[in-house]
C-alpha angles and dihedrals in degrees: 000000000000119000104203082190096065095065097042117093112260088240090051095050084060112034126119109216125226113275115232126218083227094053092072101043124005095179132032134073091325114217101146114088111041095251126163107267104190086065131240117312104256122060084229089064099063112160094008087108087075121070118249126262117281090228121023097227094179101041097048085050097060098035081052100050088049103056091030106247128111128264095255090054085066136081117169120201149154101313117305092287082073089059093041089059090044087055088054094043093053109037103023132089116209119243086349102066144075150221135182120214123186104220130243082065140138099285098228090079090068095034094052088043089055093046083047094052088236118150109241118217107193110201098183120229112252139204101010090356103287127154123267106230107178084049091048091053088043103055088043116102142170091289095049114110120163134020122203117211116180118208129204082031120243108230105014102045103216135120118255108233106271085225101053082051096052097052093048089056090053106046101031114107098202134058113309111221122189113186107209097182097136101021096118089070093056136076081234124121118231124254092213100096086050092078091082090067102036115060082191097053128110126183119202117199141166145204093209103081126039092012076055082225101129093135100062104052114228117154132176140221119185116189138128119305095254089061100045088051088065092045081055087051108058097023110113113265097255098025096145118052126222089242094048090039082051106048090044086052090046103054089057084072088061102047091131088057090045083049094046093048084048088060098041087048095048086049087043091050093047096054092046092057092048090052101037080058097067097067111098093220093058105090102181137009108205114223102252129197094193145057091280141072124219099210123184105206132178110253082009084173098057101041078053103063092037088057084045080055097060094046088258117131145190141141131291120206112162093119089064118087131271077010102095106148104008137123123195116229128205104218098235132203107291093263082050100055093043091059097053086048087057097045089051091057091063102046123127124238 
């Protein structure tokens, strides 16, 4: 069986969390909170004068009923790397415990392991950039407490084997966590409703990238019930604001135009792989199930900052490993995409 409490830091076992004004009454003649009672300055800003709701009861219900889990199986914060951070507060140690990446990666697991003062193992991903699971038991210890798996996988934009997850979620003896930012470009079925079954499972989602909501920061963990009560409990009172609570609401309202822009991305994708293929510099495309291409290119460096020099950008990650030589690539609108394609015909090698 898995104990939860095993995993979680001593202090935050034990931690009572700060008690909100707006924990107690949400509605009602509201004299509670020093607020300013006379509203925010503008017409347009009506409401903005109270403090959001603590919990973001609404919101968490409807993010919940999309992706089948249960309310309490959701915590919505500042982007993932909220949750990311929250993961690290409540599990890690500082300068005692330990994670294991699996590089190419999203960088801010490294970067909130090293704020936090929590030792990094890198086990590298390996053929096609899967994940190598007997290295990856063997490198955890007794001080290892979480292990990040990103998939669809940024940068490199594959799947991780479904097999190779699921036994790591098995056998790990640590937290499980499973990063989803771009699994609503996949074929892919979420590991969300998954939570339910697995005490050791975290689901990191995101609203920034198929919702096409990156500016407003909404980020989401699924896990069981036992782990986002402890995310409630060490986030900070008013985590979550009313414009970005409103704007999240509200896209659930538009799922058939989310669904629509999926498509047009995932077209868009395919036809800029095609035609990315038929420079003769650009040595491997690498198959993507995101909104992104991996691409390997002769003098990478270089195409990059020409394109830099047309106001043109993308990214380049050929410092990253297994990466030498590739730019990734955001698969733009189709006018978007046309116009990188002619600036890559008149570069100069």
């Amino acid at each position: 069986m898995f104990n939860l409490e095993k995993f979680v830091r001593p202090n935050i076992q034990s931690l009572k969390p700060y008690h909100s004004a707006r924990d107690d009454y949400e509605q009602g003649l509201l004299l509670d909170a020093n607020e300013n009672s006379q509203g925010a300055p503008a017409k347009n800003l009506n409401g903005l004068h109270r403090y959001p709701s603590p919990k973001q009861q609404k919101l968490r219900k409807k993010i919940a009923s999309f992706r089948s889990v249960e309310p309490e199986n959701v915590f919505v914060g500042n982007g993932s790397d909220e949750a990311i951070d929250l993961l690290y507060r409540i599990f890690c140690r500082p300068g005692n415990d330990r994670v294991i990446i699996t590089p190419p990666t999203y960088g801010m697991y490294s970067v909130s392991a090293n704020i936090h003062d929590v030792g990094v193992d890198k086990v590298l991903l390996h053929n096609n950039f899967q994940p190598q699971v007997d290295e990856i038991l063997t490198q955890s210890g007794d001080h290892t407490k979480l292990l990040f798996l990103c998939s669809p996988n940024n940068p490199t934009g594959n799947l991780l084997n479904r097999e190779k997850i699921e036994r790591l979620v098995d056998e790990f003896p640590g937290i499980v966590v499973i990063d989803e930012a771009y699994i609503d470009f996949s074929k892919q079925e979420s590991y969300a409703s998954k939570v339910r079954n697995y005490p050791n499972l975290v689901v990191l989602q995101t609203m920034s990238k198929s919702f096409g909501l990156a500016g407003i920061r909404l980020g989401t963990a699924f896990a069981s019930a036992e782990i986002i009560d402890y995310f409630m409990k060490v986030k900070a009172p008013y985590n979550i604001n009313a414009l970005t609570a409103k704007a999240a609401l509200d896209a659930f309202d538009h799922l058939d135009i989310i669904k629509e822009k999926i498509q047009q991305i995932k077209k868009e994708r395919n036809r800029l792989y095609n035609m990315l293929g038929e420079f003769t510099f650009v040595r491997h495309i690498y198959s993507s199930e995101t909104n992104f291409l991996l691409v390997k290119m002769d003098r990478a460096k270089e195409i990059y900052q020409q394109l830099a020099g047309q106001n043109i950008i993308v990214r380049y990650r050929g410092n990253e490993p297994g990466c030498d030589g590739c730019l990734r690539i955001t698969v733009g609108t189709s006018d978007e995409n046309n116009t990188l394609l002619n600036a890559l015909k008149n570069v100069s090698l």
